[in-house]
Biopython code that builds the backbone (N, CA, C, O; Angstrom):
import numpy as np
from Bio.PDB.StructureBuilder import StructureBuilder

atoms = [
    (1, "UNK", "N", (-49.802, 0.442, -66.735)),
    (1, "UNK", "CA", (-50.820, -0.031, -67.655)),
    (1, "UNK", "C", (-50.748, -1.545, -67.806)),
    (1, "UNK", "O", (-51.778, -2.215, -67.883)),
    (2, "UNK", "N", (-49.498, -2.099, -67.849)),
    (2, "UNK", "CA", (-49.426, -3.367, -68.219)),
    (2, "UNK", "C", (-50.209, -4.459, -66.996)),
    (2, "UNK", "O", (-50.599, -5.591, -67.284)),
    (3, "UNK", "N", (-50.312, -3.921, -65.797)),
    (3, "UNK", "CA", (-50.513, -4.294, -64.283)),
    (3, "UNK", "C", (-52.622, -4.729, -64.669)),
    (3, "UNK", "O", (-53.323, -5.681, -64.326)),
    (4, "UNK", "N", (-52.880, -3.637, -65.384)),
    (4, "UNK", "CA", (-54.331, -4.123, -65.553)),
    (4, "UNK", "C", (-54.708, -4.639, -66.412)),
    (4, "UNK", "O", (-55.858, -5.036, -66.227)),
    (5, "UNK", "N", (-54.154, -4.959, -67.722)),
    (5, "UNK", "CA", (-54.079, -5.997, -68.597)),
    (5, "UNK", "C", (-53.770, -7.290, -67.654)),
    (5, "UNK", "O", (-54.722, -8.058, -67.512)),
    (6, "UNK", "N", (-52.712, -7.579, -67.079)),
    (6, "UNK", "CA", (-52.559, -8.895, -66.810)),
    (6, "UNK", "C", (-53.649, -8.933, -65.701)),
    (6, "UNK", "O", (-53.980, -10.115, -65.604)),
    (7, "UNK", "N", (-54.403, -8.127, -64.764)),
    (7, "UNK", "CA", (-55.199, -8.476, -63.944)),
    (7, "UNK", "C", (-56.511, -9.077, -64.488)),
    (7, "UNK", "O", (-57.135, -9.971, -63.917)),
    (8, "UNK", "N", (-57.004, -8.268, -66.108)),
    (8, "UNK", "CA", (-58.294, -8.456, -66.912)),
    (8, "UNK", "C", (-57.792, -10.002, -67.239)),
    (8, "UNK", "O", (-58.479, -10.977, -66.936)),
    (9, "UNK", "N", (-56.241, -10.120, -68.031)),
    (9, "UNK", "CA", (-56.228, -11.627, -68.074)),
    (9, "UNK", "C", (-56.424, -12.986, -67.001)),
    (9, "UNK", "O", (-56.707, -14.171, -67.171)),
    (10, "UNK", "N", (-56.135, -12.192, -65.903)),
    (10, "UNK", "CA", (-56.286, -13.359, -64.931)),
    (10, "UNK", "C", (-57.784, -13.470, -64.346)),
    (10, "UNK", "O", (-58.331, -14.401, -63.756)),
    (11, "UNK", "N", (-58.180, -12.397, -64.656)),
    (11, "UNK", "CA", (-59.882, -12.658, -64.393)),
    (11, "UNK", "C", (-60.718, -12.879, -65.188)),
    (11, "UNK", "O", (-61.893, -12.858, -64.822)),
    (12, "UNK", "N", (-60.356, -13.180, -66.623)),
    (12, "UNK", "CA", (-60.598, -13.540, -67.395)),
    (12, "UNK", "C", (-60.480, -15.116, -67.763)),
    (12, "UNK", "O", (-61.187, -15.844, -68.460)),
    (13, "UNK", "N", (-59.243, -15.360, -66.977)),
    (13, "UNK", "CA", (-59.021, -16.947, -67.134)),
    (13, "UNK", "C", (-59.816, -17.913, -65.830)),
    (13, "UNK", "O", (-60.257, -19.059, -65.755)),
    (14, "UNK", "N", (-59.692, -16.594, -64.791)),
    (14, "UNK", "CA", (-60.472, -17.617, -63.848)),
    (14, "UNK", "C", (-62.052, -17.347, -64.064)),
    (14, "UNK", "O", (-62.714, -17.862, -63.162)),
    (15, "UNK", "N", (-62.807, -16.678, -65.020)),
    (15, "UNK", "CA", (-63.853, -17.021, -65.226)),
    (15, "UNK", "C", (-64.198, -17.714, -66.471)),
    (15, "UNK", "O", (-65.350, -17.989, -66.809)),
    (16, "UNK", "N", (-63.516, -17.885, -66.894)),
    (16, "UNK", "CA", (-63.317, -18.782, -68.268)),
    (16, "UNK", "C", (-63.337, -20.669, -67.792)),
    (16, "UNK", "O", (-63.814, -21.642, -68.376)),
    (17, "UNK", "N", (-62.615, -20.535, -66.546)),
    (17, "UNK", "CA", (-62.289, -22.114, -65.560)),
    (17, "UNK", "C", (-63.443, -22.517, -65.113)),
    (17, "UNK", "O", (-63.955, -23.633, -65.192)),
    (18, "UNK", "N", (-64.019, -21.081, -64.406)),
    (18, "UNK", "CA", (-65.687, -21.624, -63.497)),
    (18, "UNK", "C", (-66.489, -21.941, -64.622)),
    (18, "UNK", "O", (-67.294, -22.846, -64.402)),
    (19, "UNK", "N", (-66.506, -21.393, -65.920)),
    (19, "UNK", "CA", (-67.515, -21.732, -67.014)),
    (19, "UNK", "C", (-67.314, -23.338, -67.274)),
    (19, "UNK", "O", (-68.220, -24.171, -67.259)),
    (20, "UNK", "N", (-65.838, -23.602, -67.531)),
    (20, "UNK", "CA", (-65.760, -24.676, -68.332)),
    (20, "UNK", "C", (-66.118, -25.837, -67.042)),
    (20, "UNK", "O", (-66.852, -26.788, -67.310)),
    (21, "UNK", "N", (-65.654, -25.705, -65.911)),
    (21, "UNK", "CA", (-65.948, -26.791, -64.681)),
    (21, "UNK", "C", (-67.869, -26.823, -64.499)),
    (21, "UNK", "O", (-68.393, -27.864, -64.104)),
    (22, "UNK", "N", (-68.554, -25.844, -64.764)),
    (22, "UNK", "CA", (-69.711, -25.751, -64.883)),
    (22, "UNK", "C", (-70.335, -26.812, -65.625)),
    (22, "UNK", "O", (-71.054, -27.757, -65.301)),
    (23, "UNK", "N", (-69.791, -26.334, -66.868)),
    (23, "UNK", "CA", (-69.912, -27.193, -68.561)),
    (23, "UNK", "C", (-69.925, -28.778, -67.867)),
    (23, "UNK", "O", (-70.935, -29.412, -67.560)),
    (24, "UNK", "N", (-68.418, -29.240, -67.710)),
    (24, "UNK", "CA", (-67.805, -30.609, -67.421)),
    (24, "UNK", "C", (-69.339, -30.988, -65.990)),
    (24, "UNK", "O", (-70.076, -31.923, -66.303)),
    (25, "UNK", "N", (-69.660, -30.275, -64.642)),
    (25, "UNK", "CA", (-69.974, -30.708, -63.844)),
    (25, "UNK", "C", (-71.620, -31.394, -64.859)),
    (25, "UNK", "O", (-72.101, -32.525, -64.788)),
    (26, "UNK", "N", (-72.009, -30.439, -65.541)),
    (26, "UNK", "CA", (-73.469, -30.803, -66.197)),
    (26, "UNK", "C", (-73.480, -31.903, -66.923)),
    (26, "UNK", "O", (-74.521, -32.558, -66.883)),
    (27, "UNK", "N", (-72.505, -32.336, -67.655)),
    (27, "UNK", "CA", (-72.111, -33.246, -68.501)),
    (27, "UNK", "C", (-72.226, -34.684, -67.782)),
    (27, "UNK", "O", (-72.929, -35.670, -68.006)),
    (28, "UNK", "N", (-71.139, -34.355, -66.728)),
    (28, "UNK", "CA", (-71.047, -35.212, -65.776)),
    (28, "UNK", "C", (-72.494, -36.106, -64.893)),
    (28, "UNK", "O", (-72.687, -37.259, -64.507)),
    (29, "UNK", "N", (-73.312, -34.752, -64.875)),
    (29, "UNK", "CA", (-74.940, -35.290, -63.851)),
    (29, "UNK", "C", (-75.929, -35.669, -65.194)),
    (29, "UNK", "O", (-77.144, -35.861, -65.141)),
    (30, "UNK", "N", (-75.080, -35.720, -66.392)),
    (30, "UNK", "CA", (-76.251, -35.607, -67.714)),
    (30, "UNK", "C", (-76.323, -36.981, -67.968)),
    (30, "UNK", "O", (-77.324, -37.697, -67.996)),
    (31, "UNK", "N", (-74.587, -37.407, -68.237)),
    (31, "UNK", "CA", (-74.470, -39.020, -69.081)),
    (31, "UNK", "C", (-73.868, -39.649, -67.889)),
    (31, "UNK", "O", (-73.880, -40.870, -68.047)),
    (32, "UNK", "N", (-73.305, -39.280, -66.670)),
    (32, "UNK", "CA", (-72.685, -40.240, -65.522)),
    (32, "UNK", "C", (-73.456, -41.316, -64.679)),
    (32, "UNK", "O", (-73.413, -42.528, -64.473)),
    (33, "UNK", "N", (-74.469, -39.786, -64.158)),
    (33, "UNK", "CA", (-75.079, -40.163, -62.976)),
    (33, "UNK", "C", (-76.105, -40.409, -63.249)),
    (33, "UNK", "O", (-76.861, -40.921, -62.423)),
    (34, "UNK", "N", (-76.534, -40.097, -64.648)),
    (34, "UNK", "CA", (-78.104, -40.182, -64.892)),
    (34, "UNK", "C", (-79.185, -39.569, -64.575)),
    (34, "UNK", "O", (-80.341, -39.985, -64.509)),
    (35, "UNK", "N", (-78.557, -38.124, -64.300)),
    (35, "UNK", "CA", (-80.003, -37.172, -63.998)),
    (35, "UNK", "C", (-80.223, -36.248, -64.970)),
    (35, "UNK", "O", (-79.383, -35.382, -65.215)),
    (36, "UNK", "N", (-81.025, -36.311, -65.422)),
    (36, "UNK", "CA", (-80.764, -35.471, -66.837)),
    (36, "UNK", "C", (-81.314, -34.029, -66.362)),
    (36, "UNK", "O", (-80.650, -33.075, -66.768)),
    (37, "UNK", "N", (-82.590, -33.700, -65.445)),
    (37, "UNK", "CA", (-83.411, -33.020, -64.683)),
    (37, "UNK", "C", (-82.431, -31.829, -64.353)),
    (37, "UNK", "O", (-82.622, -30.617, -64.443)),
    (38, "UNK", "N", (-81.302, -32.555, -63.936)),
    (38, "UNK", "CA", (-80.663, -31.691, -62.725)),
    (38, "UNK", "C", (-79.314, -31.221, -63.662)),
    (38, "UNK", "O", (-78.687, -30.204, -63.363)),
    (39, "UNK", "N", (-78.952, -32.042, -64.784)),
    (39, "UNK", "CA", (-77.379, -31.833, -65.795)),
    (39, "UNK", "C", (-78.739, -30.558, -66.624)),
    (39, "UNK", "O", (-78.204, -29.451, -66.684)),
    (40, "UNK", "N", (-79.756, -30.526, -67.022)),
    (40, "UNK", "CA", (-80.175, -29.252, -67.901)),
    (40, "UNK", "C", (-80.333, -27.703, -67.059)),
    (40, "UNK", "O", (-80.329, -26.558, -67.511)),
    (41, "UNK", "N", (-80.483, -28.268, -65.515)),
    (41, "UNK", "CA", (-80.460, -26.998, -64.657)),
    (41, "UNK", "C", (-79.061, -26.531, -64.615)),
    (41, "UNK", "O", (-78.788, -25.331, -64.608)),
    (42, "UNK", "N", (-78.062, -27.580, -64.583)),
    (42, "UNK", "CA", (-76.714, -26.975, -64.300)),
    (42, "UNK", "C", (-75.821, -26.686, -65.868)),
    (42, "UNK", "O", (-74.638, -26.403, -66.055)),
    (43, "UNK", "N", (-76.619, -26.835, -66.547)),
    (43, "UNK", "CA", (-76.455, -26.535, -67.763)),
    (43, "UNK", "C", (-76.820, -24.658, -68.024)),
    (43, "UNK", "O", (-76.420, -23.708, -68.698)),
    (44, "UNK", "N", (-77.824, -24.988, -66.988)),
    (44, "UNK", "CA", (-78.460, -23.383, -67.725)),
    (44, "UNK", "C", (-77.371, -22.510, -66.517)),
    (44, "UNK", "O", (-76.891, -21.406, -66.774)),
    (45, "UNK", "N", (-77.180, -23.083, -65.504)),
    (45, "UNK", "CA", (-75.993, -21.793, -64.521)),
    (45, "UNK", "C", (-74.818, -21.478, -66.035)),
    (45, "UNK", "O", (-74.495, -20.474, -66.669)),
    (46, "UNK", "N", (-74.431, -23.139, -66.115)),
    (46, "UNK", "CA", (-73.285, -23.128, -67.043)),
    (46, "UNK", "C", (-73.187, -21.925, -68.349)),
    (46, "UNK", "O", (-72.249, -21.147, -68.524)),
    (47, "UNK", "N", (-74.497, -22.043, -69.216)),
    (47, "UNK", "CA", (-74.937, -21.116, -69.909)),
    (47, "UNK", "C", (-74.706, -19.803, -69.085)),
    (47, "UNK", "O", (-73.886, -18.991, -69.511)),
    (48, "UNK", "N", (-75.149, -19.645, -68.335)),
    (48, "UNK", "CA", (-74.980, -17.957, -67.722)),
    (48, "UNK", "C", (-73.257, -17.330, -67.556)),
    (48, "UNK", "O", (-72.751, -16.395, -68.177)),
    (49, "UNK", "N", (-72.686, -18.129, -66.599)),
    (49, "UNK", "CA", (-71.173, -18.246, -66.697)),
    (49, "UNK", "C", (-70.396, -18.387, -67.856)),
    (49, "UNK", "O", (-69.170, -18.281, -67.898)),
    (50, "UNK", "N", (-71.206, -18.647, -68.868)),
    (50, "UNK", "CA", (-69.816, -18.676, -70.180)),
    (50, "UNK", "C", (-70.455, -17.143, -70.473)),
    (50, "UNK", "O", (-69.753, -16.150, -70.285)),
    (51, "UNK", "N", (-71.777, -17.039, -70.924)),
    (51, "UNK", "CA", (-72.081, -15.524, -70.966)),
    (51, "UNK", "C", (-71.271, -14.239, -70.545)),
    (51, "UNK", "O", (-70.957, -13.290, -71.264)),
    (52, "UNK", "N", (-70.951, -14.477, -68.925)),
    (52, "UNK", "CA", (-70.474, -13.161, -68.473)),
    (52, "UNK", "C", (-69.032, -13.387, -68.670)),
    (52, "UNK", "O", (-68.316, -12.422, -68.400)),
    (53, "UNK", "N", (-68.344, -14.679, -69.169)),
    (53, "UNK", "CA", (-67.196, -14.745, -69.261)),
    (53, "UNK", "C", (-67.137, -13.882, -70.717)),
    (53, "UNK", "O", (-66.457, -12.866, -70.859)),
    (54, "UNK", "N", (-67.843, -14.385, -71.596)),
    (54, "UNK", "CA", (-67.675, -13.684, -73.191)),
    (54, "UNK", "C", (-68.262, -12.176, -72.914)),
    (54, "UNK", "O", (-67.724, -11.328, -73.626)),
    (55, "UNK", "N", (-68.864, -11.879, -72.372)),
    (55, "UNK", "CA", (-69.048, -10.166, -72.345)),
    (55, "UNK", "C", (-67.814, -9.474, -71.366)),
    (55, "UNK", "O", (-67.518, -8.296, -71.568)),
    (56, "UNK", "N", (-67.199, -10.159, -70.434)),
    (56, "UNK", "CA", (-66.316, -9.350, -69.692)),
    (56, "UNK", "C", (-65.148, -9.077, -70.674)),
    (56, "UNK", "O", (-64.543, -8.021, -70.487)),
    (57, "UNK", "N", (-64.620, -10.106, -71.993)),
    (57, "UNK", "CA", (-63.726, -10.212, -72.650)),
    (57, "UNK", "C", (-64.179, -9.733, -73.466)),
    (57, "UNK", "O", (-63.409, -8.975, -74.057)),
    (58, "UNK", "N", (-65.659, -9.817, -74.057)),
    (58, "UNK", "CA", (-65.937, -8.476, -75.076)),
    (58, "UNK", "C", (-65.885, -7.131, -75.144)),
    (58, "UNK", "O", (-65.792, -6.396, -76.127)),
    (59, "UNK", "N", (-65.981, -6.799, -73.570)),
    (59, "UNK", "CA", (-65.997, -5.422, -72.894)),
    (59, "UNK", "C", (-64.902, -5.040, -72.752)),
    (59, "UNK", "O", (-64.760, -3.845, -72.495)),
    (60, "UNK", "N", (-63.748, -5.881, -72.862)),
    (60, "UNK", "CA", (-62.581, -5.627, -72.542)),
    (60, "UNK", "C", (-61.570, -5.083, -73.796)),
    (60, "UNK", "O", (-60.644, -4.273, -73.841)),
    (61, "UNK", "N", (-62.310, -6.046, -74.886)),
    (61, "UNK", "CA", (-61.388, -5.822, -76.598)),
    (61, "UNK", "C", (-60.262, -7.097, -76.602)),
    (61, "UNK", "O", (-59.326, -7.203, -77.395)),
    (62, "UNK", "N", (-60.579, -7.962, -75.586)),
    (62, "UNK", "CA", (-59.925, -9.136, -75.701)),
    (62, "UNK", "C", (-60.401, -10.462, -77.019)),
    (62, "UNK", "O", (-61.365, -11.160, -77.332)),
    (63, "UNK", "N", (-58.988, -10.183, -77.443)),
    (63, "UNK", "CA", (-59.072, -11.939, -78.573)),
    (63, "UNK", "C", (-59.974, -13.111, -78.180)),
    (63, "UNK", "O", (-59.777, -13.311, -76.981)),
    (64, "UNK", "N", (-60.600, -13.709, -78.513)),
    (64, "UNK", "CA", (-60.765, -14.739, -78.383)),
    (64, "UNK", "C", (-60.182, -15.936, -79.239)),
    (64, "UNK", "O", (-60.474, -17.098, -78.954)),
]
sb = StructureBuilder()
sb.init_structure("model")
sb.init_model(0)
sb.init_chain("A")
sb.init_seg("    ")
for serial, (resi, resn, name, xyz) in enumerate(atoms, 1):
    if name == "N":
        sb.init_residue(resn, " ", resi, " ")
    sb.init_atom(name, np.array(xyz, "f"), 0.0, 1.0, " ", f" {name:<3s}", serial, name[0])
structure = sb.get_structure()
């Protein structure tokens, strides 16, 4: 039992990473580079990826 807990945690953390590098990359094309066009599109992937990160951990009965 303990074997799929730590597997939900580790897939939990590595989709928790792609969300937040998502977040940072939009941020980055928003106030860096100056495209704002293209930081609100990668904003909205970003939005989707924190989504399935918080329902896989909701589905799971994991803390936040």
């Amino acid at each position: 039992m303990g074997s799929l807990v730590l597997r939900d945690k580790e897939v939990a953390r590595k989709k928790g990473f792609w969300a937040l590098g998502a977040w940072t990359g939009s941020a980055v094309l928003i106030g860096v580079v100056g495209m704002p066009v293209m930081g609100v599109a990668a904003a909205g992937g970003a939005s989707y990826l924190t989504y399935k990160w918080f329902m896989f951990r909701a589905k799971r009965g994991m803390r936040f």
